[in-house]
ROKOL-5600 format. One record per residue: residue in three letters; x, y, z of N, C-alpha, C in turn. Coordinates in nm, 4 decimals, m for minus. Each point is the difference from the previous one (the first is absolute). Layout:
BEGIN
(node Ala,(X,Y,Z),(X,Y,Z),(X,Y,Z))
...
! end
This chain:
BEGIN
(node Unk,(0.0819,m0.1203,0.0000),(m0.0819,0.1203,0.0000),(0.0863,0.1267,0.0000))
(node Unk,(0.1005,m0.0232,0.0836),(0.0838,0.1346,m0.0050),(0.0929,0.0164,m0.1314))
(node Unk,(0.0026,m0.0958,m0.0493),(0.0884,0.0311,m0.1407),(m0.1318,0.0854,m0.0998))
(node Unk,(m0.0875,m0.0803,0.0142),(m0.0697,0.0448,m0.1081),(m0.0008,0.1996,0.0324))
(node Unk,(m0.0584,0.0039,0.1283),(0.0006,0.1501,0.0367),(0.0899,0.1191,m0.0022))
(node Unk,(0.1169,m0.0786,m0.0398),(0.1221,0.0667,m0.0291),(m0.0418,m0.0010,m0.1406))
(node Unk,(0.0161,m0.0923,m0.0426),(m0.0336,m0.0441,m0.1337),(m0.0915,0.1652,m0.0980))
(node Unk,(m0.0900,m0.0452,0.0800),(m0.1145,0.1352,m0.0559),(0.0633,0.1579,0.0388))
(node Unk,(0.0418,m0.0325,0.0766),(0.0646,0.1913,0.0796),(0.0807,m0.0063,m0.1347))
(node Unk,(0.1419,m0.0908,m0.0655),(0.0535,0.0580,m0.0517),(m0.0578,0.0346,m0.1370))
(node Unk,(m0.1213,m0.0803,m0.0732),(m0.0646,0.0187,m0.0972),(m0.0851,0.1432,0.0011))
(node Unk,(m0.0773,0.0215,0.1206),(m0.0457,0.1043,0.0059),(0.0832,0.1108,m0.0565))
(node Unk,(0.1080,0.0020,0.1180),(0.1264,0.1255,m0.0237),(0.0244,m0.0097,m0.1920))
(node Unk,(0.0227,m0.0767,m0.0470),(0.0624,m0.0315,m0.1637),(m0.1204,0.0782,m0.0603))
(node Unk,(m0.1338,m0.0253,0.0499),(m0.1212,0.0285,m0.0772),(0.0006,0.1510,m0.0114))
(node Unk,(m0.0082,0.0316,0.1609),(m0.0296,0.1464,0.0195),(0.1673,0.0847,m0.0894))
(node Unk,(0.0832,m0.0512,0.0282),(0.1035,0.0319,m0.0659),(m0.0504,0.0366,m0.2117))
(node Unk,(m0.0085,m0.0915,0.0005),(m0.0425,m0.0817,m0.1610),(m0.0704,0.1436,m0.0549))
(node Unk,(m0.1226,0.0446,0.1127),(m0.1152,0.0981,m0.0068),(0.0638,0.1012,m0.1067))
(node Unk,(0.0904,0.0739,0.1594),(0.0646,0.1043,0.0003),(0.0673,0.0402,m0.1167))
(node Unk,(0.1127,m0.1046,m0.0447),(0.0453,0.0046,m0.0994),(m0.0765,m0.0032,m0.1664))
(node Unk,(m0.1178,m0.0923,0.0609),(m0.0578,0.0388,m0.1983),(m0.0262,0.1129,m0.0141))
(node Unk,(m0.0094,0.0962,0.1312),(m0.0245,0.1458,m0.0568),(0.1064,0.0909,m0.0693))
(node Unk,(0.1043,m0.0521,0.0165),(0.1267,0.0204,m0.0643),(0.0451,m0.0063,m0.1430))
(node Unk,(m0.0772,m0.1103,m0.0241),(0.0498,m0.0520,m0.1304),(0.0449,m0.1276,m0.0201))
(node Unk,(0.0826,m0.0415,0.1282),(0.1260,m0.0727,m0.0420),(m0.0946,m0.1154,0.0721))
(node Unk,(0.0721,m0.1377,m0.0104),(m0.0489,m0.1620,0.0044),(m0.0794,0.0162,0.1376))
(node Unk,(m0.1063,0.0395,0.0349),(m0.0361,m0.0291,0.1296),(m0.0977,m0.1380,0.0107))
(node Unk,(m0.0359,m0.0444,m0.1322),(m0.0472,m0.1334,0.0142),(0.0854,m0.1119,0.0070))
(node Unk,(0.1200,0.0463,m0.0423),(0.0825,m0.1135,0.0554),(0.0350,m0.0374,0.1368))
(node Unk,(m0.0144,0.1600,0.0472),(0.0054,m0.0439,0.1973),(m0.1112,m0.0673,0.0352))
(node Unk,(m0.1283,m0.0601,m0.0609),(m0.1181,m0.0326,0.0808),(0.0642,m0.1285,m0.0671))
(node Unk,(0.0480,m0.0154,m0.1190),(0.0413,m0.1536,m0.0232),(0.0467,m0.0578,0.1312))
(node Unk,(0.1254,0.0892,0.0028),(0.0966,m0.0650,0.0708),(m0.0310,m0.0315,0.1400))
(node Unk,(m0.1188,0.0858,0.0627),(m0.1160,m0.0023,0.0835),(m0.0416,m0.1330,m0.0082))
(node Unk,(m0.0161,m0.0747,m0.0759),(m0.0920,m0.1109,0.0089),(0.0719,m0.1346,m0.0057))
(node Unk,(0.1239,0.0179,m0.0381),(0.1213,m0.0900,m0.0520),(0.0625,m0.0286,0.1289))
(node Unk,(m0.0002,0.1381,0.0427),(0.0855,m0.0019,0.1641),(m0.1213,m0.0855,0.0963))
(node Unk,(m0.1250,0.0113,m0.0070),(m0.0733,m0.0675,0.1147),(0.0229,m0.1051,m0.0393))
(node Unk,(m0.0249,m0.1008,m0.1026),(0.0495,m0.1034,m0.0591),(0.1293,m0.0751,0.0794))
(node Unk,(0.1145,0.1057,m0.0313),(0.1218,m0.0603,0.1018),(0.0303,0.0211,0.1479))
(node Unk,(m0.0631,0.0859,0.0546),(m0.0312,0.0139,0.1351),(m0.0645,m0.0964,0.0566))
(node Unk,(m0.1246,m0.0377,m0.0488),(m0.0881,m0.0944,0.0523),(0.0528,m0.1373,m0.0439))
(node Unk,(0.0755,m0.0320,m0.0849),(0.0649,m0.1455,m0.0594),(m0.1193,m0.0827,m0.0726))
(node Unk,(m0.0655,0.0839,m0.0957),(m0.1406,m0.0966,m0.0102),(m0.0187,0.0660,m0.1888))
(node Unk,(m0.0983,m0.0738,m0.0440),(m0.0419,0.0836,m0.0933),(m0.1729,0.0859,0.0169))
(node Unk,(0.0402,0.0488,0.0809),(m0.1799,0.0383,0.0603),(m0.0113,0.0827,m0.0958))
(node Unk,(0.0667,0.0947,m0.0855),(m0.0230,0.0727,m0.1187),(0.0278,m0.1098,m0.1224))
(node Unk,(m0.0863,m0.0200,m0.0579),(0.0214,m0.1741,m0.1001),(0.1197,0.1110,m0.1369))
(node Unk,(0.1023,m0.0837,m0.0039),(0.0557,0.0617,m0.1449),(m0.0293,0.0574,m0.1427))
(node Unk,(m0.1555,m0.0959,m0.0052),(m0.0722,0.0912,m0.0541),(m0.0583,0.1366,m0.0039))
(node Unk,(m0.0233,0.0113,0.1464),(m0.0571,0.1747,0.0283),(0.1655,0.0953,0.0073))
(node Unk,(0.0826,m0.1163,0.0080),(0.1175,0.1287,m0.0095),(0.0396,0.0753,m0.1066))
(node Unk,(0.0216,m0.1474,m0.1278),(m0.0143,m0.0103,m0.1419),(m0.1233,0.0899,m0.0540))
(node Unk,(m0.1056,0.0204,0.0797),(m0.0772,0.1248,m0.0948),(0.0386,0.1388,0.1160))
(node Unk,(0.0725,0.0265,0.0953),(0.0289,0.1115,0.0697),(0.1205,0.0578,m0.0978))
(node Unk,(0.0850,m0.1211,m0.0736),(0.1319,0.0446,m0.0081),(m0.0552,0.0927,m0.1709))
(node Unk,(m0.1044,m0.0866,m0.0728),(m0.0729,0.0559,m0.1189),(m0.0481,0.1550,m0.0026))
(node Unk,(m0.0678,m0.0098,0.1033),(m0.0419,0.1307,0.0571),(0.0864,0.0848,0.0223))
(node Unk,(0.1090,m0.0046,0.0796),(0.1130,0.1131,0.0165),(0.0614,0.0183,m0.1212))
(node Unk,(0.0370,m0.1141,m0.1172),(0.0949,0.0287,m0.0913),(m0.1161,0.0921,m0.1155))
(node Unk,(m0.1612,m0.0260,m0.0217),(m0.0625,0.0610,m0.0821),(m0.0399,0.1291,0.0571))
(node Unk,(0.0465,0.0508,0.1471),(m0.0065,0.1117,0.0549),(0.0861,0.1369,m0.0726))
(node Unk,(0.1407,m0.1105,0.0034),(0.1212,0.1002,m0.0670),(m0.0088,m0.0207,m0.1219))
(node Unk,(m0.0537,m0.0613,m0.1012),(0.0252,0.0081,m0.1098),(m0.1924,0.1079,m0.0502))
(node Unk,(m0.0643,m0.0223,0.0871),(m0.1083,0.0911,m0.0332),(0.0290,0.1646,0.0270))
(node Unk,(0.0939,0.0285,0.1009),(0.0350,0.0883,0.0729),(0.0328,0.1091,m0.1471))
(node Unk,(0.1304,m0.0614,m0.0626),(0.0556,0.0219,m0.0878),(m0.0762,0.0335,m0.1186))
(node Unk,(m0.1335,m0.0787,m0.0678),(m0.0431,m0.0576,m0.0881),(m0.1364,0.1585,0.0076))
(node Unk,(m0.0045,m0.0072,0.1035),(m0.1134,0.0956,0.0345),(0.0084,0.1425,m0.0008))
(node Unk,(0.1711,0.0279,0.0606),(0.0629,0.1448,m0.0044),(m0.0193,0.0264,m0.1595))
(node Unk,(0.0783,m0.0587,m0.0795),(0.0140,m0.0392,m0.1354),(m0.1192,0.0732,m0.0584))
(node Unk,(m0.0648,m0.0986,m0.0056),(m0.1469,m0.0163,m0.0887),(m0.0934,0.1298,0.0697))
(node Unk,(0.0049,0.0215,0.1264),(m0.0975,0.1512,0.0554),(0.0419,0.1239,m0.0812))
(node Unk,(0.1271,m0.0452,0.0476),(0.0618,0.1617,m0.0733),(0.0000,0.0111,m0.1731))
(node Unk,(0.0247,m0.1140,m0.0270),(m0.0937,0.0274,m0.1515),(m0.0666,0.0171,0.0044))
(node Unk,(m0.1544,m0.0433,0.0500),(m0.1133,0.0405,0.0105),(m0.0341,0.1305,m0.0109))
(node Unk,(0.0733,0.0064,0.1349),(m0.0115,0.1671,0.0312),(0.0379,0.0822,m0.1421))
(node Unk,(0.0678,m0.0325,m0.0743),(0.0624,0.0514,m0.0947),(0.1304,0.0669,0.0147))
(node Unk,(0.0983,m0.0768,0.0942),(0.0961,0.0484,0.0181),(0.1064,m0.0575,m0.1442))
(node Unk,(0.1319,0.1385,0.0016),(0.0874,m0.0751,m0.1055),(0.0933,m0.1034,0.0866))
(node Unk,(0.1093,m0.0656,m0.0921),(0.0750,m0.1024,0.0230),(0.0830,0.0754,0.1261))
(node Unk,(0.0417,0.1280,m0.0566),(0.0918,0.0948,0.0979),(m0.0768,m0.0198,0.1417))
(node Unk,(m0.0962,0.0664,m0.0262),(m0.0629,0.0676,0.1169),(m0.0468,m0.1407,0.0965))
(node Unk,(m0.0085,m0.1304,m0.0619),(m0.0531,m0.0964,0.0983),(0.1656,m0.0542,0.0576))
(node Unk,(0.1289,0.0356,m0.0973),(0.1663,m0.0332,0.0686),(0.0214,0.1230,0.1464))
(node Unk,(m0.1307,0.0614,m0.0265),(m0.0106,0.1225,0.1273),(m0.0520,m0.0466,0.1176))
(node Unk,(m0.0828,m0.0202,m0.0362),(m0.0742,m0.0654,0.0885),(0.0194,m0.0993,0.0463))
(node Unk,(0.1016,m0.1590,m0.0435),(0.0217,m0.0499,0.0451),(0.1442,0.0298,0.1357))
(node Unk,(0.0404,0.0726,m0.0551),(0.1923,0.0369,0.0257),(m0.0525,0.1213,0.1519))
(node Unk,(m0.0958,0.1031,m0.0225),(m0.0664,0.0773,0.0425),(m0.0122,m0.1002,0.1466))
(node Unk,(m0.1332,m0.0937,0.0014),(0.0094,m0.1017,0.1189),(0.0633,m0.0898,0.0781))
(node Unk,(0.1529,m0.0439,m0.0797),(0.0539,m0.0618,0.0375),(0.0957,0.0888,0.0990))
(node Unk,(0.0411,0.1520,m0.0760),(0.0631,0.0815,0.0771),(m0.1132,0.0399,0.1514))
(node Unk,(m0.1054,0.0465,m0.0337),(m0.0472,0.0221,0.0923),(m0.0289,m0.0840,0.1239))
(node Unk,(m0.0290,m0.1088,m0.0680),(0.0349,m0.1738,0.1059),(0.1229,0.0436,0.1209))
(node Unk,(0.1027,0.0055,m0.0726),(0.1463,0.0498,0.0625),(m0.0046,0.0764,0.0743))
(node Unk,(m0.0189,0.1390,m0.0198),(0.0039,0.1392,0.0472),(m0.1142,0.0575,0.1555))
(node Unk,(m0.0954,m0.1197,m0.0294),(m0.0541,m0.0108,0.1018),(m0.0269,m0.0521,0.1412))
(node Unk,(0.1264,m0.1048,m0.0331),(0.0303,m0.0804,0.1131),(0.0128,0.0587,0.1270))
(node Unk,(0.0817,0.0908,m0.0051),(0.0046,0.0783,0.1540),(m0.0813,0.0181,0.0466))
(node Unk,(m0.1208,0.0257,m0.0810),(m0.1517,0.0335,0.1023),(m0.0759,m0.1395,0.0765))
(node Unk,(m0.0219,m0.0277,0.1010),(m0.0412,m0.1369,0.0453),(m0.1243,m0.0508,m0.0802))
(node Unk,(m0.0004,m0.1269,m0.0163),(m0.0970,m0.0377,m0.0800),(m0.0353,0.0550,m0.1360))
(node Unk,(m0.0895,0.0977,0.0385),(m0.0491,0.0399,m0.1436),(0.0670,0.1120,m0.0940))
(node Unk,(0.1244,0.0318,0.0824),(0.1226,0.0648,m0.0988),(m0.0093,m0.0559,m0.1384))
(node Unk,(0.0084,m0.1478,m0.0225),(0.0526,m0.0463,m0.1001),(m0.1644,0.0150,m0.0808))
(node Unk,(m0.0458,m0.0780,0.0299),(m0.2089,0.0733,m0.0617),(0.0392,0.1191,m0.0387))
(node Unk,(m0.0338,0.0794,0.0599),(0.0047,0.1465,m0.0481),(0.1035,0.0396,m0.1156))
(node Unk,(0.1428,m0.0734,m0.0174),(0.0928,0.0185,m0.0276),(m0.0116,m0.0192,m0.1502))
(node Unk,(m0.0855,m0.1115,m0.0162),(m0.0230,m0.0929,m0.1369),(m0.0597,0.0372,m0.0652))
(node Unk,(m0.1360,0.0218,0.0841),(m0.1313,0.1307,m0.0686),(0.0285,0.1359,m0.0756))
(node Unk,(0.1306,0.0619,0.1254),(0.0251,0.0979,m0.0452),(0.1015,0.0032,m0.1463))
(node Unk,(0.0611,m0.0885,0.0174),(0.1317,m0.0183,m0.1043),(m0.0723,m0.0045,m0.0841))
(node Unk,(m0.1237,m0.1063,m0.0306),(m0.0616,m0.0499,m0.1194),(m0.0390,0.1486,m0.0420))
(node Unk,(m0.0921,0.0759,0.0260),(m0.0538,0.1322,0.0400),(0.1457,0.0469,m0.1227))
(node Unk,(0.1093,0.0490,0.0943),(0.0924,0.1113,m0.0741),(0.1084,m0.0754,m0.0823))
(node Unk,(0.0013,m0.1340,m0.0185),(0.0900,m0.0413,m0.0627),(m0.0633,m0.0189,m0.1681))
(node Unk,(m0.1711,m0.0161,0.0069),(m0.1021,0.0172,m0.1611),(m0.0207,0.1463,m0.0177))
(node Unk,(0.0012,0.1072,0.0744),(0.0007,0.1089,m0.0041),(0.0861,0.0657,m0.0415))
(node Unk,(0.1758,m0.0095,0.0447),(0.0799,0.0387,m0.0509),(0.0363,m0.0930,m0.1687))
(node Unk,(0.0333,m0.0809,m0.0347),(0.0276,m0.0689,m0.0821),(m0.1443,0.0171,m0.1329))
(node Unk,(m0.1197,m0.0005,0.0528),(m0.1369,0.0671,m0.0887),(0.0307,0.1491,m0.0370))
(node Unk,(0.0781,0.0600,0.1036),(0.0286,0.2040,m0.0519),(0.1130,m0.0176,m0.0787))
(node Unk,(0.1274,m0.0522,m0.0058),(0.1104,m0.0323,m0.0871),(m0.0165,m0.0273,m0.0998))
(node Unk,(m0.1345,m0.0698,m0.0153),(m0.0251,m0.1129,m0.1395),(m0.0624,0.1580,m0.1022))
(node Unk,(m0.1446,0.0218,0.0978),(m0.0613,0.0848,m0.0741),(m0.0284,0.1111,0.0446))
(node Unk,(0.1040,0.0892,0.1010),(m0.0203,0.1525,0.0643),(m0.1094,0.0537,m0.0143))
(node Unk,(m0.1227,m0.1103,0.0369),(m0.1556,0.0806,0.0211),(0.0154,m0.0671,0.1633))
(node Unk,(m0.0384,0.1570,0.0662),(0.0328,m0.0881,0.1262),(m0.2073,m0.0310,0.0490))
(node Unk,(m0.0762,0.0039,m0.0424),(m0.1286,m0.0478,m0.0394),(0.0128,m0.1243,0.0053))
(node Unk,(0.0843,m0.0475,m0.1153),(m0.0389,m0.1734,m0.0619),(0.1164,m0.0576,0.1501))
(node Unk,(0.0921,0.0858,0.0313),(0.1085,m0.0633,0.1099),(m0.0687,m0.0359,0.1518))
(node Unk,(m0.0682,0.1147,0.0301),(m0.0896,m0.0234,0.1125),(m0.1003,m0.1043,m0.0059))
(node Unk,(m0.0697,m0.0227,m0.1013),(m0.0836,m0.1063,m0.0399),(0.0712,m0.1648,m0.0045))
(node Unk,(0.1079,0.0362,m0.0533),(0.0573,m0.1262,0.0112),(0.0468,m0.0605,0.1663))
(node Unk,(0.0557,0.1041,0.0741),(0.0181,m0.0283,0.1315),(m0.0938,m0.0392,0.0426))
(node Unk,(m0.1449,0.0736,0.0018),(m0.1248,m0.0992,0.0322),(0.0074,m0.0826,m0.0148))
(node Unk,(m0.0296,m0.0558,m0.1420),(m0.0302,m0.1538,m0.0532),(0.1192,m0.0982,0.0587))
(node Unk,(0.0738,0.0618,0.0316),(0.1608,m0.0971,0.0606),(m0.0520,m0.0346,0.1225))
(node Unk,(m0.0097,0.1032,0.0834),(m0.0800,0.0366,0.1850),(m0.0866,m0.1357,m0.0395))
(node Unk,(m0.1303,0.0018,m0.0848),(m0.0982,m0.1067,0.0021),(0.0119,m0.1314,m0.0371))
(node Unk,(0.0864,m0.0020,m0.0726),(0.0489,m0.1503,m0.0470),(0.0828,m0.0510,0.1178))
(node Unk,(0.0861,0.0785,0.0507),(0.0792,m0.0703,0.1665),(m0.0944,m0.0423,0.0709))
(node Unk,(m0.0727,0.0837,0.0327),(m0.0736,m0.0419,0.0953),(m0.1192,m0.1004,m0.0273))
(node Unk,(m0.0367,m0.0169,m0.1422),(m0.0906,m0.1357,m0.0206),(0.0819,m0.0992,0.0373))
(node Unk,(0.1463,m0.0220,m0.0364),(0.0671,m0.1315,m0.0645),(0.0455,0.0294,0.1616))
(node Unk,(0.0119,0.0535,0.1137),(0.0013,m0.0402,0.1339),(m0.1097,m0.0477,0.0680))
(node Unk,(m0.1239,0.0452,m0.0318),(m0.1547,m0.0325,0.0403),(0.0445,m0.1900,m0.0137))
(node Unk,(0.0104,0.0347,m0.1668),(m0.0294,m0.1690,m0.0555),(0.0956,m0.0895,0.1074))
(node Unk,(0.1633,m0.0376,0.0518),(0.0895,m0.0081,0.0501),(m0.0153,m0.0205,0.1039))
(node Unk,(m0.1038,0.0809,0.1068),(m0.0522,m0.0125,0.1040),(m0.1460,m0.0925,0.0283))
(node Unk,(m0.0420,0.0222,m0.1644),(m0.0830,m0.1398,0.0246),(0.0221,m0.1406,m0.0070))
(node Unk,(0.0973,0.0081,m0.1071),(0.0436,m0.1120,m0.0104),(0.0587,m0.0569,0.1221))
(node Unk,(0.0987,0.0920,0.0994),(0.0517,m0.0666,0.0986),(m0.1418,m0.0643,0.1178))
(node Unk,(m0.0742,0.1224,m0.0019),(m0.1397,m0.0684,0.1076),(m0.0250,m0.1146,m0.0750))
(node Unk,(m0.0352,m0.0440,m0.1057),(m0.0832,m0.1016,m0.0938),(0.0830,m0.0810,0.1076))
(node Unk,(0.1818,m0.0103,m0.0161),(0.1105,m0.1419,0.0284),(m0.0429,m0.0190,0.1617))
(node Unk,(m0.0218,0.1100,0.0906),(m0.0444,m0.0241,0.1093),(m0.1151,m0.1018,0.0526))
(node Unk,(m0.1187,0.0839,m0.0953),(m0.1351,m0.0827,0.0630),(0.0372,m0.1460,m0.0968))
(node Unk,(0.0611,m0.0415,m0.0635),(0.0281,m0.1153,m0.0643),(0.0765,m0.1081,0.0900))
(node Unk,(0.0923,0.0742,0.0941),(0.0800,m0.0515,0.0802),(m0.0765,m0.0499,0.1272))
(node Unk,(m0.0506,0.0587,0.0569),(m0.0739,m0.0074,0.0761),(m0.1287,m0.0919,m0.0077))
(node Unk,(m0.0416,0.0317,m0.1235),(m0.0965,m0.1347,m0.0221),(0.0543,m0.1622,m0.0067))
(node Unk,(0.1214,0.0294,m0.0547),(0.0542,m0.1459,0.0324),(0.0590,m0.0257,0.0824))
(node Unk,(0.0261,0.0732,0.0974),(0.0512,m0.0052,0.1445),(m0.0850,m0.0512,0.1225))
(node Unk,(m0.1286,0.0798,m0.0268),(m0.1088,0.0121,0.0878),(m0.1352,m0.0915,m0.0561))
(node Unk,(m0.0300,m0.0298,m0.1201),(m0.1086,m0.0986,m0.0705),(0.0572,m0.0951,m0.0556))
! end
């Protein structure tokens, strides 16, 4: 009993961890994997069947490749150019960085914002209407923050999945 309860504390921590991070950007469904992999070897059992891991591990890898797939394809949507979406990507990754010092949601803010001035600046370079540049920082601002929405669902989806085969 006490393994298992350890077991779950450290999955929890990976999960709530996992959360935090899809708001980021970066693999936070891989921490709820590893969340579920770790109770697995804590507890010495397969109480998570390899199968539910095998579709957790699906889930995290179609997380990051949607992540990507989605920035991509929005910002076309949006009608961004090739430039202006190398802005927007480069834009968030810097801002990812730059925000770290702030606790927690430094790096959030950081990504949003980058995305924000990194399609903004690189949209005014392309075509010095700063109209179509501001517009593009929008559409950058909104596409981050869908393709984090999505990221954060996906990680809840790996949770209540975990848990169902943990607990049913």
């Amino acid at each position: 009993m006490i393994l298992e309860t350890i077991a779950l504390i450290v999955a929890i921590i990976f999960f709530l961890a996992g959360l935090i991070v899809s708001v980021f950007g970066i693999g936070g469904t891989f921490l709820v994997f590893a969340g579920a992999a770790l109770y697995n070897l804590i507890t010495w059992s397969w109480t998570v069947h390899e199968w539910t891991l095998g579709i957790l591990l699906f889930i995290a890898v179609l997380g990051e490749i949607l992540e990507w797939v989605l920035s991509v394809y929005g910002g076309k949507k949006a009608g961004m150019s090739n430039w202006t979406l190398v802005g927007f990507i480069l834009g968030a990754i810097v801002g990812l960085f730059v925000g770290v010092p702030i606790l927690l949601i430094g790096p959030v803010v950081g990504a949003f914002i980058g995305a924000f001035v990194g399609a903004f600046l690189f949209s005014f370079v392309e075509n010095k209407d700063l109209s179509k540049a501001f517009n593009a920082g929008i559409r950058a601002f909104l596409t981050r923050l869908g393709v984090s929405i999505m990221k954060i669902a996906l990680a809840l989806i790996m949770i209540v999945i975990f848990f169902l085969s943990v607990f049913f």
